[in-house]
PLY file of the C-alpha trace (Angstrom):
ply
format ascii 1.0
element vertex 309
property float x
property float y
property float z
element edge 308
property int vertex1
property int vertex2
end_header
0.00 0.00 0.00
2.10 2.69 -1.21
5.08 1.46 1.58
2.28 2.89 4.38
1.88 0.20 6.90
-1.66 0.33 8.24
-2.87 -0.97 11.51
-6.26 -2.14 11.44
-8.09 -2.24 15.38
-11.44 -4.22 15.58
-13.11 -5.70 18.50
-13.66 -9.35 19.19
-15.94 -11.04 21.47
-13.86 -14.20 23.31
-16.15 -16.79 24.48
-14.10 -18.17 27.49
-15.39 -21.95 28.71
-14.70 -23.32 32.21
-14.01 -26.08 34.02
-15.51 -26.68 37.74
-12.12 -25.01 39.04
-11.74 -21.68 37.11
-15.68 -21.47 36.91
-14.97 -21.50 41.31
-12.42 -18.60 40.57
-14.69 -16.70 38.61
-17.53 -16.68 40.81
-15.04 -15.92 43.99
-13.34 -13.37 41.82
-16.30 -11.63 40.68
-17.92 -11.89 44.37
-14.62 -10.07 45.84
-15.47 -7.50 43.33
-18.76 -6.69 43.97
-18.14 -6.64 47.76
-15.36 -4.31 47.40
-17.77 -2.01 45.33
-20.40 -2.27 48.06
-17.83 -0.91 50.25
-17.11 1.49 48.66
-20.31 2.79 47.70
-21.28 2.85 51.25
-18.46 4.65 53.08
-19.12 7.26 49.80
-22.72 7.69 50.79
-21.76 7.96 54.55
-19.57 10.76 53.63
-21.96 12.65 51.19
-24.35 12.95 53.55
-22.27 14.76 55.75
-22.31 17.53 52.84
-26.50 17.68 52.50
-26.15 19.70 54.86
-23.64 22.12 53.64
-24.89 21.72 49.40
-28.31 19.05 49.61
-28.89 16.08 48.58
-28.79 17.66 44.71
-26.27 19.10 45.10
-23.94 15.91 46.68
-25.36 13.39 44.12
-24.32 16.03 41.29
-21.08 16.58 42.42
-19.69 13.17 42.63
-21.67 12.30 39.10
-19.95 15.45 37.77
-16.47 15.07 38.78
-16.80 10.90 37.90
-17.50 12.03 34.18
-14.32 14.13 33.91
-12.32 11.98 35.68
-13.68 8.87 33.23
-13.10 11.10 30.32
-9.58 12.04 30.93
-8.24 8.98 32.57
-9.40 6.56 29.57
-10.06 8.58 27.11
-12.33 6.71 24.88
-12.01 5.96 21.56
-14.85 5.74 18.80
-13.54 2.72 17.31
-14.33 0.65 20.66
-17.75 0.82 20.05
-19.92 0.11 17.53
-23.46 2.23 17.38
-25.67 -0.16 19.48
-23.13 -0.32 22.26
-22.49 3.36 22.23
-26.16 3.88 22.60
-26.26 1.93 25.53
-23.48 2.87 27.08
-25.37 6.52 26.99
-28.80 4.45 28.23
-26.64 3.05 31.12
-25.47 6.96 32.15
-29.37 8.20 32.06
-30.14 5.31 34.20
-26.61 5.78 36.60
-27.59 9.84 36.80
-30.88 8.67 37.55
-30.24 6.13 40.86
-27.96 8.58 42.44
-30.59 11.04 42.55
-33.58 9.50 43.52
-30.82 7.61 46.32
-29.70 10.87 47.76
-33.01 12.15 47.76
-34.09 9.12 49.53
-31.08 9.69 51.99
-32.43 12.83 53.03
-35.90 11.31 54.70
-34.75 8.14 55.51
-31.96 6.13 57.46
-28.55 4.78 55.43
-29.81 1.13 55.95
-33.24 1.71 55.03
-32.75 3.18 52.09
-30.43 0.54 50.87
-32.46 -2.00 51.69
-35.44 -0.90 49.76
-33.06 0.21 46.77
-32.09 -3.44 46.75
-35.40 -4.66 45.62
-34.21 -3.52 42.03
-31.38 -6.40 42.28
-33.47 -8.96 44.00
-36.32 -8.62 41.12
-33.14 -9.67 38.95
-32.22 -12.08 40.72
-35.84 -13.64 40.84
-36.51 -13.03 36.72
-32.75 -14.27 35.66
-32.04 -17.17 38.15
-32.42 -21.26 37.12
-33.43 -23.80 39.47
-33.94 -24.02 42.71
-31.44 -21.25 43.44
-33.77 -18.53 41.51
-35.98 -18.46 45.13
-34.14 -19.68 47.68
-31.37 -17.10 47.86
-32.96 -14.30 46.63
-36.04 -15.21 49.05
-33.65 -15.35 52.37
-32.47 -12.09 51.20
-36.16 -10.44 50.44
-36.50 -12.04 54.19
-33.56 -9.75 55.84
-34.52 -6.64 53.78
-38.00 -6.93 55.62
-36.04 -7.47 58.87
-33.32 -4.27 58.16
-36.33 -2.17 56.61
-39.07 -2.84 59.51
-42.33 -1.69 57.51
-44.05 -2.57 60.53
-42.85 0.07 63.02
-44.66 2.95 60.78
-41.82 5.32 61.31
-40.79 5.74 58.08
-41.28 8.53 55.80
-43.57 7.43 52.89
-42.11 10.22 50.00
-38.21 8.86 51.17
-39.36 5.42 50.78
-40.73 6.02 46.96
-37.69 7.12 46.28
-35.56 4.51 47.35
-37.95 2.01 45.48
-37.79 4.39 42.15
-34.07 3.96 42.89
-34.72 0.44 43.02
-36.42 0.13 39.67
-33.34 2.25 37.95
-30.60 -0.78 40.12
-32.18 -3.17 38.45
-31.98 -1.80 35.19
-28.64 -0.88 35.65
-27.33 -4.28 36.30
-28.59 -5.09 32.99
-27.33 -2.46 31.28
-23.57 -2.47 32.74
-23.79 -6.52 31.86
-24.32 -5.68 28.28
-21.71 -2.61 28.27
-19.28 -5.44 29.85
-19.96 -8.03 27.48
-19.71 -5.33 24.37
-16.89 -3.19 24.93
-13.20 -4.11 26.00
-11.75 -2.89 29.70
-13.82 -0.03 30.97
-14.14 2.20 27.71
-17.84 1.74 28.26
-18.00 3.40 32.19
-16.16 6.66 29.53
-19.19 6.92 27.87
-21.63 6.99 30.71
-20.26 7.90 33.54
-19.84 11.44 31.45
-23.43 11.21 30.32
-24.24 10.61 33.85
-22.50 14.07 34.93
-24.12 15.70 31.95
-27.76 15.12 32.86
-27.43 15.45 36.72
-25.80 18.96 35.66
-28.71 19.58 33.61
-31.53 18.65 36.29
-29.72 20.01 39.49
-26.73 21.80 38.14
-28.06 25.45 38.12
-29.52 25.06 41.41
-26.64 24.29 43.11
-23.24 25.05 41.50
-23.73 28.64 43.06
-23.47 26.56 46.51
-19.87 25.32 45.66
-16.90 26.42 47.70
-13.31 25.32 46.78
-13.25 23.07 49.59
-16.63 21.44 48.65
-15.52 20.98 44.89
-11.74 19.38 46.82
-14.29 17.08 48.97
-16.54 16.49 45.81
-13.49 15.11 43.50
-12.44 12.67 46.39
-15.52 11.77 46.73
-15.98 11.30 43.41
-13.33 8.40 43.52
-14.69 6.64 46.13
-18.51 6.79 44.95
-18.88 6.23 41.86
-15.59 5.66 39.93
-14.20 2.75 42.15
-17.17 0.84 42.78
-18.80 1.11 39.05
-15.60 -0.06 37.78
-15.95 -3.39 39.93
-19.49 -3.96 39.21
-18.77 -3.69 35.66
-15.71 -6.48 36.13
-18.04 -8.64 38.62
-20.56 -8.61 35.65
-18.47 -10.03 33.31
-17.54 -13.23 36.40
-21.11 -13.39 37.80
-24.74 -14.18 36.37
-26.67 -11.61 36.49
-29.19 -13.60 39.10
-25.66 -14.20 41.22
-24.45 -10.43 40.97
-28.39 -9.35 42.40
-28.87 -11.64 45.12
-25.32 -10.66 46.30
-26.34 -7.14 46.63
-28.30 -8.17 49.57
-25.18 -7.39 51.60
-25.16 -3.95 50.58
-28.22 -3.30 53.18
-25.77 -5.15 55.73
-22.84 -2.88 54.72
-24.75 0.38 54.85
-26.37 -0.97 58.70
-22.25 -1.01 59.85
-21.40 2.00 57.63
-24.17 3.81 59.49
-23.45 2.91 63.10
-19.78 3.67 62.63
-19.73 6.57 60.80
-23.36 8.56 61.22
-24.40 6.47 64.90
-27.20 5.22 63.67
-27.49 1.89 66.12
-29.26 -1.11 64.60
-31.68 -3.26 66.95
-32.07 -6.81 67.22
-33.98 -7.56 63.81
-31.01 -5.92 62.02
-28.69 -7.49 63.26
-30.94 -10.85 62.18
-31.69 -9.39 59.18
-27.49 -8.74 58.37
-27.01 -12.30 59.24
-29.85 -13.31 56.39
-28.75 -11.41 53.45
-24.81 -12.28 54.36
-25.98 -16.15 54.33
-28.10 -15.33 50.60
-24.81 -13.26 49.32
-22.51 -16.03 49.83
-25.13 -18.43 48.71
-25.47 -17.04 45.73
-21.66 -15.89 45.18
-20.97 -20.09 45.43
-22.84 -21.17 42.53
-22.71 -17.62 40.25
-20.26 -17.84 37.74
-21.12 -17.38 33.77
-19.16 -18.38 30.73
-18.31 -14.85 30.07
-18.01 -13.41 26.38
-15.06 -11.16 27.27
-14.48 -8.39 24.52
-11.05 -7.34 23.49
-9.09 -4.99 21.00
-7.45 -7.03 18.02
-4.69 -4.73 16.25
0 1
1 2
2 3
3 4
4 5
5 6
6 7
7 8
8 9
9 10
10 11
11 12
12 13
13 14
14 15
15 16
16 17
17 18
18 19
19 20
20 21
21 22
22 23
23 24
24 25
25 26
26 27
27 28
28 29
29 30
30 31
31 32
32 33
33 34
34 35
35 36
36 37
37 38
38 39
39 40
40 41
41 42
42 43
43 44
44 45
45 46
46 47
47 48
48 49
49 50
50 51
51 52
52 53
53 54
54 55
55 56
56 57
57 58
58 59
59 60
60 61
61 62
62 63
63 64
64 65
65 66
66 67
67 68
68 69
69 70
70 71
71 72
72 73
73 74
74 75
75 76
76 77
77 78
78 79
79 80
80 81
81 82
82 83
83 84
84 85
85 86
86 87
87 88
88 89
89 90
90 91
91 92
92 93
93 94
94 95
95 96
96 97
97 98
98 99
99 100
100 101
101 102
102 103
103 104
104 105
105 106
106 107
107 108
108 109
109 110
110 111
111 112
112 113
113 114
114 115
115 116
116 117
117 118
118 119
119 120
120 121
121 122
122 123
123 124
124 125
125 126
126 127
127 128
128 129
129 130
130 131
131 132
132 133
133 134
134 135
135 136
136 137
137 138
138 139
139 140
140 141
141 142
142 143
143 144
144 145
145 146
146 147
147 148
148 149
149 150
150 151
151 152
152 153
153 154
154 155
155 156
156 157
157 158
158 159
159 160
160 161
161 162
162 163
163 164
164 165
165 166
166 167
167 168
168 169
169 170
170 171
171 172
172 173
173 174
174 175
175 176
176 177
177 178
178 179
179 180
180 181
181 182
182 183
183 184
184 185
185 186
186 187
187 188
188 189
189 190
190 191
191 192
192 193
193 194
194 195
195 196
196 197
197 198
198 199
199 200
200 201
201 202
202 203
203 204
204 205
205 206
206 207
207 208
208 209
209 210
210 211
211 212
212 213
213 214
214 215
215 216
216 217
217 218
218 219
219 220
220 221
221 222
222 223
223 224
224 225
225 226
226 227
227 228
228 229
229 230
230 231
231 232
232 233
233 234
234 235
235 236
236 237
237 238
238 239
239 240
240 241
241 242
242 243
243 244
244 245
245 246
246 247
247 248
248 249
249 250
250 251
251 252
252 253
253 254
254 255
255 256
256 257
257 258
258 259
259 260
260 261
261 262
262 263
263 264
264 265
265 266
266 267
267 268
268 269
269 270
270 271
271 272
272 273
273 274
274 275
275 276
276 277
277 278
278 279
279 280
280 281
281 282
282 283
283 284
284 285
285 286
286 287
287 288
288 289
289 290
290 291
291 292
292 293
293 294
294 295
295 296
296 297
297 298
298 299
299 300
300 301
301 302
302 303
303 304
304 305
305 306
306 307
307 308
C-alpha cells in the first residue's frame, strides 16, 4: 500500500469456557469485586451525607456524578472505534439510568436512614435475581435475602417517611436496570471504555436537572471534597461492578447485593451512629448467608471483549 503500513483495530468477542475449578475462581473473583464495590459505595454515601447539609442532597449526588465524568473522560479517554453504534447507545442508556439512581438515592437519603434506604433500593437487584435465576437457586437465595430486607427495613414500626421510601424504590427500579445495562456494556466493549461513555453522560444530565440550582453553593473546599468523593462513589465501585458482571450471572451479581443493606447498617453505626436493633442485626445475618449463597454457585461463561490490532 504505497510502503504505508496500516494498523487495522477491531473488536472481538472471546467466548471463554470453564471447568468446575476456574468457573470456582470466577464466581469468587467476581464476588470479591462486587463486595469491594459495596464498600465502597457505602463509606461514599456515609460521607456525602455529611455535605447535605452544607450543598443538599442535589447538590452531593451532582457533584460526585460530575467530577466521575471528567475523571472517566480524561483517565481513559475513549475511543470511537471501541464501540460500535448499538453499544455506544447503551453505554449513553446506562449513564441516564446511573444519573438517575444517584438522585432519587440521595433524595431518599435525606428522609430516611442509610440502611433503610439501601435496603429498599435493593429490591431492584433482587427482582433480577428472581426473573434471571435457574433452578432451585432462583428463590431460595434471593427469598432469604427479600427475608432480611424486611427485617433491616421494619415496615411494621410505621416510622418511616412514605415520600423517602418512593424514592428509594424508584431507585430500586433504575438498580435493576442498571445491572442489565452495565452486563451488556461489559460483554460489548473491552476494559472499561464503556464506564467513559456513561459515567460522562451521567454528569451531563445530573448537571442539567440540578446543576443550576446548586453550582452557586460550591466552595473550593466542597468541589476538593466532591473530586475525592468522586473516587470513592462512583468511579471505584462502578468499575468493579462492571468487572463482577463479566464473572457473575446476572441472578448471582443481584442476590449478592443483599449485603449492601448489611454494609450500609455497619457504615451507618460507625460513621453517622445510627445503632441497629435486634432484627437488624438478624436481618445482616440473612442477606450475608443469601450473598454467599449465591456468590458459590454464580459464575457465567463470560463473552469477554477485546481490542485485536
Amino acid at each position: 500500500m504505497n510502503g504505508i503500513s496500516r494498523k487495522i483495530t477491531w473488536t472481538a468477542t472471546v467466548l471463554v469456557p470453564f471447568n468446575t475449578g476456574v468457573s470456582t475462581n470466577q464466581a469468587r473473583s467476581g464476588a470479591l469485586m462486587a463486595v469491594g464495590s459495596m464498600a465502597s459505595v457505602q463509606l461514599g454515601l456515609a460521607i456525602a451525607v455529611t455535605l447535605i447539609a452544607d450543598i443538599g442532597v442535589e447538590g452531593a449526588a451532582w457533584l460526585r456524578l460530575a467530577w466521575a465524568g471528567l475523571l472517566f473522560l480524561v483517565i481513559v479517554r475513549p475511543r470511537r472505534a471501541a464501540f460500535t453504534r448499538t453499544s455506544f447507545l447503551t453505554c449513553v442508556l446506562l449513564g441516564g439510568v446511573t444519573a438517575a439512581i444517584t438522585l432519587l438515592f440521595m433524595a431518599a437519603l435525606d428522609r430516611i436512614p442509610l440502611g433503610t434506604a439501601s435496603a429498599l433500593e435493593f429490591l431492584g437487584p433482587l427482582a433480577v435475581a428472581v426473573a434471571r435465576g435457574q433452578g432451585r437457586d432462583r428463590l431460595v437465595w434471593p427469598g432469604l435475602a427479600a427475608v432480611g430486607v424486611v427485617l433491616l427495613t421494619q415496615p411494621w414500626s410505621g416510622a418511616v417517611d412514605p415520600v423517602g421510601v418512593a424514592y428509594a424504590l424508584g431507585a430500586a427500579v433504575c438498580w435493576g436496570g442498571y445491572i442489565l445495562l452495565t452486563q451488556r456494556v461489559g460483554d460489548q466493549v473491552a476494559g472499561i471504555n464503556g464506564l467513559a461513555v456513561s459515567m460522562p453522560v451521567a454528569g451531563l444530565v445530573a448537571t442539567l436537572a440540578v446543576g443550576p440550582a446548586v453550582i452557586e453553593r460550591m466552595t473550593p473546599q466542597i468541589l476538593l471534597i466532591g473530586l475525592g468523593l468522586a473516587v470513592l462513589l462512583p468511579m471505584v465501585p462502578f468499575a468493579l461492578e462492571l468487572m463482577a458482571l463479566r464473572r457473575l450471572t446476572t441472578a448471582a451479581f443481584g442476590t449478592l447485593m443483599s449485603l449492601e443493606p448489611a454494609f450500609a447498617m455497619v457504615v451507618g453505626f460507625v460513621v453517622l451512629h445510627q445503632v441497629p436493633g435486634a432484627f437488624g442485626m438478624l436481618g445482616i445475618c440473612l442477606v450475608v448467608s443469601a450473598g454467599i449463597g449465591a456468590a458459590r454457585t454464580g459464575a457465567r461463561t463470560v463473552s469477554v471483549p477485546v481490542e485485536l490490532g
